[in-house]
Every structure is written in structure tokens, then in C-alpha cells.
C-alpha positions in Angstrom: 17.5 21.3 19.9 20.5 21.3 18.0 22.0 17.5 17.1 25.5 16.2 15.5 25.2 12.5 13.9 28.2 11.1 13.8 29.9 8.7 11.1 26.4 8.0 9.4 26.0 5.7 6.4 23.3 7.9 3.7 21.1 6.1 1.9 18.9 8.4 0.5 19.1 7.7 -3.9 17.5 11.7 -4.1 21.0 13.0 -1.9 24.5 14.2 -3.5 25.5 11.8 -0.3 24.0 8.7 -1.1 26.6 5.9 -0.3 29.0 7.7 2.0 29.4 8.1 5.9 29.5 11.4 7.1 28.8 13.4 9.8 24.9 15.5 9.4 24.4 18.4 11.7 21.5 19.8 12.5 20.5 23.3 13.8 17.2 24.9 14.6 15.5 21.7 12.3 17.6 22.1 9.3 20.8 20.2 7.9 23.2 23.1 8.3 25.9 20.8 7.2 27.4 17.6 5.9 31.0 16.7 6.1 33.2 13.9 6.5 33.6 14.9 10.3 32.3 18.1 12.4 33.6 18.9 15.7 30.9 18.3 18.6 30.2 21.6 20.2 29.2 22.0 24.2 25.6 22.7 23.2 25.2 20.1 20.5 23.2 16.5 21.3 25.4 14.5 20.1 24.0 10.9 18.0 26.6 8.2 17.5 27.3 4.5 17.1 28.7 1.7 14.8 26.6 0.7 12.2 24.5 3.9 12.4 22.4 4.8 9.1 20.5 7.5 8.0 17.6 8.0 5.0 15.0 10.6 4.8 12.0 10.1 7.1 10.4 6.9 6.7 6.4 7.3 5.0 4.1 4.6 5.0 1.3 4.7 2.8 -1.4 2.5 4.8 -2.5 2.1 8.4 -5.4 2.2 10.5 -5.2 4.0 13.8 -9.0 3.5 14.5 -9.8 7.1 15.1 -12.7 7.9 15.7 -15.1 5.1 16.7 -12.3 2.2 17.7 -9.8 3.9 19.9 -9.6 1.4 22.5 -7.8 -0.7 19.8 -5.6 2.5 18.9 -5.7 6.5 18.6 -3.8 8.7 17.2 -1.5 9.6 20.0 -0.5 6.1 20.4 -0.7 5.4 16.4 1.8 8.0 16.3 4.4 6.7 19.5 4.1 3.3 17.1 5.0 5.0 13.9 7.7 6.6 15.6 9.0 3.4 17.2 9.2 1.5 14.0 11.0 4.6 12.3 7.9 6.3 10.3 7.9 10.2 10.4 5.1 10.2 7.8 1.8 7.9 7.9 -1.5 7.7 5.0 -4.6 6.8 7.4 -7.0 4.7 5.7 -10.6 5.4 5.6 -12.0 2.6 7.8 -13.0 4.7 10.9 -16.2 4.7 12.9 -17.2 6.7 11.5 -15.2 6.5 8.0 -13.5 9.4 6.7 -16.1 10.6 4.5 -16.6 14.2 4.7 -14.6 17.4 5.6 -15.6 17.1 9.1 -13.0 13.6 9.5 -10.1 14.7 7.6 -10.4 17.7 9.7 -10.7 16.0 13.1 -7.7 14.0 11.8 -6.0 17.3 10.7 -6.0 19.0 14.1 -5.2 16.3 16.2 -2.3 15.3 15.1 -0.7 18.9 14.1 2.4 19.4 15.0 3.2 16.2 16.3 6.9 14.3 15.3 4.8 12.0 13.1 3.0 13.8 9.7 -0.6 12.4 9.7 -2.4 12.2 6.3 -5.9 11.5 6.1 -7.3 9.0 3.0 -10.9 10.2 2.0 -13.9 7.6 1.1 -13.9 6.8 -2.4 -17.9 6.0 -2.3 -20.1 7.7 0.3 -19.1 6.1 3.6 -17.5 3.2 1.3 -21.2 2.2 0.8 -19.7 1.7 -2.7 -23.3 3.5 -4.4 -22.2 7.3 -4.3 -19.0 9.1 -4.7 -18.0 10.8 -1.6 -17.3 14.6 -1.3 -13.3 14.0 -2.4 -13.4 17.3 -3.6 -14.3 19.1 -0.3 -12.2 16.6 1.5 -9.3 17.6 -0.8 -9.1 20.8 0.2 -9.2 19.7 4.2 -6.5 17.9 3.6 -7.0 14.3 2.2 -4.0 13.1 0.2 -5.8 10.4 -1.4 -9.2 8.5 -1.8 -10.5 4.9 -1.4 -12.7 2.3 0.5 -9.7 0.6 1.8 -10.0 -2.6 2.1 -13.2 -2.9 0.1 -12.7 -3.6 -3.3 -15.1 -1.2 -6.0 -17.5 -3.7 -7.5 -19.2 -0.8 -9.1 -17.3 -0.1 -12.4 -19.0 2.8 -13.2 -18.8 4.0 -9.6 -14.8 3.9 -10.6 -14.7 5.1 -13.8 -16.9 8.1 -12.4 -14.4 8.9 -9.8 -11.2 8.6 -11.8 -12.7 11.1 -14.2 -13.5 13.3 -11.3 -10.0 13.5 -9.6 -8.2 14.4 -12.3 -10.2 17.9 -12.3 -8.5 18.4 -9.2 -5.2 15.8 -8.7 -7.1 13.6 -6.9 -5.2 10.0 -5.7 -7.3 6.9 -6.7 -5.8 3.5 -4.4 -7.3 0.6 -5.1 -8.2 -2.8 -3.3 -8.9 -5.4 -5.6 -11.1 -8.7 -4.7 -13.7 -9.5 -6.3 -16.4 -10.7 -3.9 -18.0 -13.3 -6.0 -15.0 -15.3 -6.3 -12.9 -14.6 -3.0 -16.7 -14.9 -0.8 -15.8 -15.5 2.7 -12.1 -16.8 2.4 -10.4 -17.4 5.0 -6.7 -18.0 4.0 -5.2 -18.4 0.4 -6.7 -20.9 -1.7 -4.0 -23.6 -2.3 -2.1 -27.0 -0.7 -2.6 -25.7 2.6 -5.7 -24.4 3.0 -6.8 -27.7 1.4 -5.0 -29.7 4.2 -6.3 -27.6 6.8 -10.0 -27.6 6.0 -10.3 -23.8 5.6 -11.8 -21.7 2.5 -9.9 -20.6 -0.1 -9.3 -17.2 -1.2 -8.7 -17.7 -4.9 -5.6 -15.7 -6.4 -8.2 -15.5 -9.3 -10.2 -12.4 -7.2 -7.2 -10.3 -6.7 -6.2 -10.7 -10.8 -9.7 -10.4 -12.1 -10.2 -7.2 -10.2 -6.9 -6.0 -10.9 -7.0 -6.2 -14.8 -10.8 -4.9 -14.7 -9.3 -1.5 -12.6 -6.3 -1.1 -15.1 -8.4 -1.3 -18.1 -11.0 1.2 -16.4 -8.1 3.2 -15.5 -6.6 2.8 -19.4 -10.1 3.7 -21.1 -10.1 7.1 -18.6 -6.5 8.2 -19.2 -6.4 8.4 -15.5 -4.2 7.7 -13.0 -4.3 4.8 -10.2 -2.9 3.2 -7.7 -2.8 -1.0 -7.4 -2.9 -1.4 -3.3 -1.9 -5.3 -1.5 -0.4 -6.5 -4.4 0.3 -10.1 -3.3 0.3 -12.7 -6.2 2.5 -13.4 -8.7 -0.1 -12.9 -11.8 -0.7 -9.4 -10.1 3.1 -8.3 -10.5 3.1 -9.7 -14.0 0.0 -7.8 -14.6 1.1 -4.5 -13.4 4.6 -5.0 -15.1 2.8 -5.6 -18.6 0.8 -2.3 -17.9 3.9 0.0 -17.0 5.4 -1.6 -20.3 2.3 -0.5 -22.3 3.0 3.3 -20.6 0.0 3.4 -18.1 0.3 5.5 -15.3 -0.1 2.8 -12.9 1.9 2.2 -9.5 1.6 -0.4 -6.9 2.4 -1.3 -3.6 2.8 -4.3 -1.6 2.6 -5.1 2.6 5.4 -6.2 4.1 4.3 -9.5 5.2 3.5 -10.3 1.3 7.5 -10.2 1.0 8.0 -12.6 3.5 5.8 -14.6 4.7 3.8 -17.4 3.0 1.2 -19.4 3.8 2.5 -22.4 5.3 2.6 -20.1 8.8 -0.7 -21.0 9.0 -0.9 -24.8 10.0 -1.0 -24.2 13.6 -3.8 -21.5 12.9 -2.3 -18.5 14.3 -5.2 -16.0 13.9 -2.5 -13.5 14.1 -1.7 -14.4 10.5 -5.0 -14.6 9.6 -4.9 -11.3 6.5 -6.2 -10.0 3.7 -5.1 -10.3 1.5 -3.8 -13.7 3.0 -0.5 -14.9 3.0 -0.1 -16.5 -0.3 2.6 -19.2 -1.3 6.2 -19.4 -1.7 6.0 -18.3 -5.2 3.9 -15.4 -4.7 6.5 -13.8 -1.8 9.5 -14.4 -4.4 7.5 -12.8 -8.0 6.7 -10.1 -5.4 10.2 -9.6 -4.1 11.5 -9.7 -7.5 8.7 -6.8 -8.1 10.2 -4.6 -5.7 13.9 -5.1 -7.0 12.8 -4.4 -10.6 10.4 -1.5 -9.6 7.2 -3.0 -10.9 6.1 -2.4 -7.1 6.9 1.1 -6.0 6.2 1.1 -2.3 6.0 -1.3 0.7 3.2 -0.7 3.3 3.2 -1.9 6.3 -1.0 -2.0 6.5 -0.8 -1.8 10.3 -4.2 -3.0 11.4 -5.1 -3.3 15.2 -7.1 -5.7 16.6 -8.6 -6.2 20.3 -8.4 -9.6 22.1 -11.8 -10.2 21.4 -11.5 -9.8 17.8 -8.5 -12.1 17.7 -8.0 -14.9 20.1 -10.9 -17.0 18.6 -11.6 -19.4 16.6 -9.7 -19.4 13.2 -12.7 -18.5 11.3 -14.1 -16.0 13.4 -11.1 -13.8 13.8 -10.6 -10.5 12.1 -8.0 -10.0 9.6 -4.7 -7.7 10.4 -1.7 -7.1 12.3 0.2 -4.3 14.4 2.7 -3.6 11.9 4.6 -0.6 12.1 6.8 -1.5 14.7 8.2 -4.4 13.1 7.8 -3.7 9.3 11.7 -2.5 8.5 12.8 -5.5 10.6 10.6 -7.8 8.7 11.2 -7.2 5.4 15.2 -6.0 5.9 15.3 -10.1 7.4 13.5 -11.6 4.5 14.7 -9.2 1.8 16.0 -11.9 -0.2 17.9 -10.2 -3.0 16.4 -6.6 -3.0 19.2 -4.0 -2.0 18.9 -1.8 1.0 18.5 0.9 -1.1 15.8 -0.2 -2.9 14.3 -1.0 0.7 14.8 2.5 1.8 13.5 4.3 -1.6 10.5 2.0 -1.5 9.5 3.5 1.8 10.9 7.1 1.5 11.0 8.5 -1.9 7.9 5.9 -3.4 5.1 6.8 -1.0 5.5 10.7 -1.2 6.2 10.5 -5.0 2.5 8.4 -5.5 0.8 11.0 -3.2 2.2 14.3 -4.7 3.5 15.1 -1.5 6.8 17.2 -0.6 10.4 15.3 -0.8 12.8 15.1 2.0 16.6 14.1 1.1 19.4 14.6 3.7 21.1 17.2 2.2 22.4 20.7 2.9 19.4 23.4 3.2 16.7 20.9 3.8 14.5 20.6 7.0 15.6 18.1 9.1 13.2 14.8 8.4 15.2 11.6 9.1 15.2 8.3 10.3 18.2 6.6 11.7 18.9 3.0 11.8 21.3 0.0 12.1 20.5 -2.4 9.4 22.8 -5.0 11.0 21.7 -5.0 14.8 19.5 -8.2 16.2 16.9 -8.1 18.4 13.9 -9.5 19.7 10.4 -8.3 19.9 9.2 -8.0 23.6 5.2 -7.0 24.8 6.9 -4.8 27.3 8.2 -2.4 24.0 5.5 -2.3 22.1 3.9 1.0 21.3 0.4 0.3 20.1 -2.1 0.1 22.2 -2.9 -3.5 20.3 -0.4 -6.1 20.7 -2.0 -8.7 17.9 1.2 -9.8 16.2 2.4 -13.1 15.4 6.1 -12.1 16.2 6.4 -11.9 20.2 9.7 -13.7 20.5 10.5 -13.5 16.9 14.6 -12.5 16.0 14.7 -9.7 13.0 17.7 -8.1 11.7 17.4 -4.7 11.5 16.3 -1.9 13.8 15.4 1.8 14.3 17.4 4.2 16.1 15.4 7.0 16.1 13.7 9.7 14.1 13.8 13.6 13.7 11.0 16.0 12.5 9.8 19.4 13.0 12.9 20.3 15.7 12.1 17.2 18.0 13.8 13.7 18.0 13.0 10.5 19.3 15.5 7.6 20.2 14.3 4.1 20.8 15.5 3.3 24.4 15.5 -1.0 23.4 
């Protein structure tokens, strides 16, 4: 399929184009060329509207599609329809299968079922064996099956040796460390963030104190190994001043944050809306600013959108009971373009575009001349409304049915096919 877009505003920081509308066309799945306007031939498909932008492929860096073991929350064909919706042509899975990704075997199944498929599918390897968090899992083997990265997701290390053993070991071979830090003792069984609200609520706190504790023990581990590592969920304030001291100091460390951390606080939660209920939590007012002001300054590289589906069962309960997550991907650009505050598009678009790939040694894409077409295409300024009816996961456990964002995807292109979004 051979495609014209018309009058598109670039924003894409790695392209001699950044900043100006042109027309991008693209033949056989490469950008043949870029001008200020190219005539639309008979057998061209031809993309055009006010307001349209265009940025490489979006890349998020952290989701759970549930495959193996959970698929009647999601699989990977419909993990991939909701990447696509919400503008993603590239998606990290996290390790938290049934059963986890652990071994060659997993990263392969994941591998081969998604292969040529509009949406690039990356596995993320166990850090410990079947993130018992004892053993170090085979990264090596999983490597070289294609894992892009390692860790035990959601499950904070409590084993520092188990940590400094496995930084040591990836860098024999490039190995990705991410992290998830909470320390257990202190965090226990939280259930929101430990503050004004949870205290007027009746609810266990999640201390800001377990994020920061672990956080500053994993730097240090990561300083004492001259290794590199990756700061996952960063959602507090002390955590962005933390990670901005350490990239002062020199330390190869990079972060990233979840969407909802940039806009949404905790005061969501006093009609306890188990849709909110997250981990890490929603933490206060303060907490979404310092991390917004992390973004704009680069102290956080990249925004996930930790999409994390969740059946009925596991969510409309009791506050306490419920399990922690959201469907994300579908509504992560309009969430955080709404409640971007003062961080500039660009910096939006490079924090899920250039940011992920650059942290996970994977391959570029820029709009520009030459390259293979891998693009996402947007309107920044359009409203809508979130509707069951269009979502694309097979989960609908959001907090945002009915909600207004600013912001929405067009469509993207990869590997010579393209999808539009019809709403």
C-alpha cells in the first residue's frame, strides 16, 4: 500500500523536519519523500485533515497482555488491536504471565505469535527464577530468544545480592536491568498512598518512604557495580529528586514514570473507585507536579502507560480486595497530553518515541527520507470521549468511561500496513 499524508505537523526532535508541516509519502513501507506538498497520484491512499500530526511510532516500555495463563483478561491479538488504538507501534511485555516469562521457551511463544504483526512485541525476561526473587533466571538464554530487557515487574528485589549478582551479569552480555522499587516491610499491604486522604478514608497507607528506600538502596548497588539500571513507576517527589542527584553525580541511571503518576492524584479516591486502586498508588498533588517537572527537565526519560487488565471479578469489589491496574494504552496520550501541565508536546512525543528505544538498545525510527515507514499520526487538539463500545481490550477496567481528553490518535503505520481509528 502506497500512502500520501498530507499537510502533517513533524514532531520527531531525531528528524531534519522537526517543527514543519509537510507532506510524507510513503511507498512499498518506506518514506520515499518529504516535501512541502506532493501531488496525490490515482494509486496513492491518500491521509489528510486539519490538525493532523506525525512522530515516529509510538513505544511503550510496560504492559501486561496476560499471555499465557490469563487470556480471558487479554491476549496478544487483542493487546495488540489496543496498542494500535492508542497509537503504539512498539510494546515491552512485562514478565507477569502464567506462567512468567522465565525461560527461552516464553519469550519464544511471545516471539512467534506476534511476528509480523503492525504492533512490534518485545518480551521482558524474569530477573529471579520465575520472580521467586532466590535465583537468577536464564537472562542469558532468554537474550538471545529475544528478551529486550529483564525484571520481576512489579515485585520489588529484596535480595540485594540477588541484584548486585544480576547487574554484574548483564553487562557480559548488554543485558537491561528495570527496576520496581517497594520495600515490603514498610509499604506491607497498602492500599492507597499514605497521606490526608487515606487517613480520612480509613484505608492503609502506602508510605512514599518504600519507594525512596528502595530506590536509593538500587542506585547505590547499581553505583558500587558500575552497571547500568533502569528506575521503573517513579511516582514521588523524593524519587525524582533522588534520580536527579544521581544523573548529576554521572550514573548511568534512567527512569520512567506511568501516565496516571502525571495526572492524577490521590484525592480520586474518596468515592473508592477500585478502578484507581494502583501501584504504585496515586500519590498527592505534589508528587504529580515534581514528577511533571521531571519529565520537562529530563530527570524522567520515558512515560509508560503500565496497561494492566483486570476481569470484573478482580475489580468490582470491595476497595480492599480489588487488584491494582488499569487498561491503559488506549487512553495514555489523551491522558497525559490533557494534564501535561507545562511539559511541551515535544518532550511528550520524545518521552514515548525516542526514550523507550534509546533505554532498551533498540533500533530508531525518525520520519525522514530513506527510513522504513514506522509512524503514528495524531491530532493533539481534537476532543473526545471515551465510550465501552470503542474499546479495544478485551478488559474494560478504566476509571475514564465518559471521561473528555484532549488529544487523539489517527492512526498508525508499520511493516507496509496502516491502521486508522474509525471514532
Amino acid at each position: 500500500m502506497n500512502i500520501l499524508i498530507k499537510s502533517a505537523h513533524i514532531i520527531d526532535s531525531n528528524s531534519s523536519h522537526h517543527g514543519k508541516t509537510m507532506d510524507v509519502l510513503i511507498e512499498n513501507g518506506i518514506i520515499t519523500s518529504i516535501k512541502s506538498k506532493i501531488n496525490a497520484e490515482k494509486n496513492l491512499k491518500v491521509i489528510e485533515m486539519e490538525g493532523l500530526h506525525l512522530s515516529a511510532g509510538w513505544m511503550d516500555m510496560q504492559a501486561n497482555f496476560c499471555d499465557p495463563g490469563m487470556e480471558h483478561k487479554e491476549d496478544l491479538q487483542s493487546g495488540m488491536r489496543a496498542a494500535a488504538a492508542g497509537g503504539y507501534t512498539g510494546v515491552a511485555l512485562v514478565s507477569s504471565t502464567n506462567p512468567t516469562i522465565h525461560s527461552k521457551s516464553e519469550v519464544q511463544y511471545i516471539v512467534n505469535n506476534t511476528s509480523g504483526s503492525i504492533v512490534d512485541v518485545y518480551p521482558i525476561g524474569t530477573l529471579s527464577h520465575k520472580q521467586e526473587g532466590h535465583d537468577l533466571a536464564e537472562m542469558y538464554d532468554m537474550h538471545l530468544a529475544g528478551a529486550v530487557a529483564f525484571s520481576d515487574d512489579k515485585k520489588g528485589v529484596a535480595n540485594a545480592g540477588l541484584l548486585i549478582r544480576a547487574l554484574l551479569y548483564a553487562q557480559n552480555f548488554g543485558g537491561i536491568i528495570l527496576t520496581h522499587c517497594d520495600e515490603k516491610t514498610i509499604s506491607q499491604d497498602g492500599k492507597m498512598n499514605e497521606g490526608e486522604v487515606s487517613t480520612r478514608l480509613g484505608l492503609k497507607g502506602i508510605p512514599a518512604l518504600a519507594e525512596e528506600v528502595m530506590m536509593n538502596r538500587n542506585i547505590f548497588l547499581a553505583e558500587y557495580t558500575n552497571a547500568s539500571i533502569h528506575i521503573s513507576n517513579v511516582s514521588t517527589k523524593k524519587s525524582v529528586d533522588i534520580i536527579r542527584q544521581a544523573k548529576a553525580k554521572g550514573m548511568k541511571v534512567t527512569a520512567s514514570a506511568n501516565a496516571y503518576s502525571l495526572a492524577l492524584d490521590d484525592s480520586l479516591l474518596v468515592e473508592f473507585d477500585s478502578n484507581y486502586k494502583l501501584n504504585p498508588p496515586l500519590r498527592t498533588k505534589t508528587d504529580v507536579e515534581a514528577i511533571r517537572k521531571g519529565i520537562a527537565d529530563g530527570t524522567i526519560d520515558c512515560i509508560t502507560t503500565d496497561h494492566r487488565p483486570q476481569d470484573i471479578e478482580s475489580k468490582n469489589i470491595e476497595f480492599d480486595n480489588a487488584s491494582n491496574g488499569m487498561i491503559a494504552l488506549e487512553t495514555s496520550f489523551g491522558l497525559m497530553n490533557t494534564h501535561k501541565g507545562k511539559i511541551k508536546l515535544e518532550e511528550l512525543i520524545a518521552a514515548i518515541t525516542i526514550a523507550p528505544r534509546s533505554i532498551l538498545n533498540l533500533k530508531q525510527v525518525k520520519v525522514e527520507e530513506g527510513e522504513e515507514a514506522n509512524l503514528t499520526m495524531f491530532n493533539p487538539s481534537i476532543e473526545w470521549v471515551m465510550e465501552k463500545k470503542n474499546i479495544a481490550s478485551k478488559s474494560s477496567n478504566t476509571p475514564f468511561l465518559g471521561t473528555k481528553f484532549t488529544g487523539k490518535v489517527v492512526g498508525i503505520i508499520n511493516h507496509k500496513q496502516l491502521i486508522q481509528n474509525k471514532n
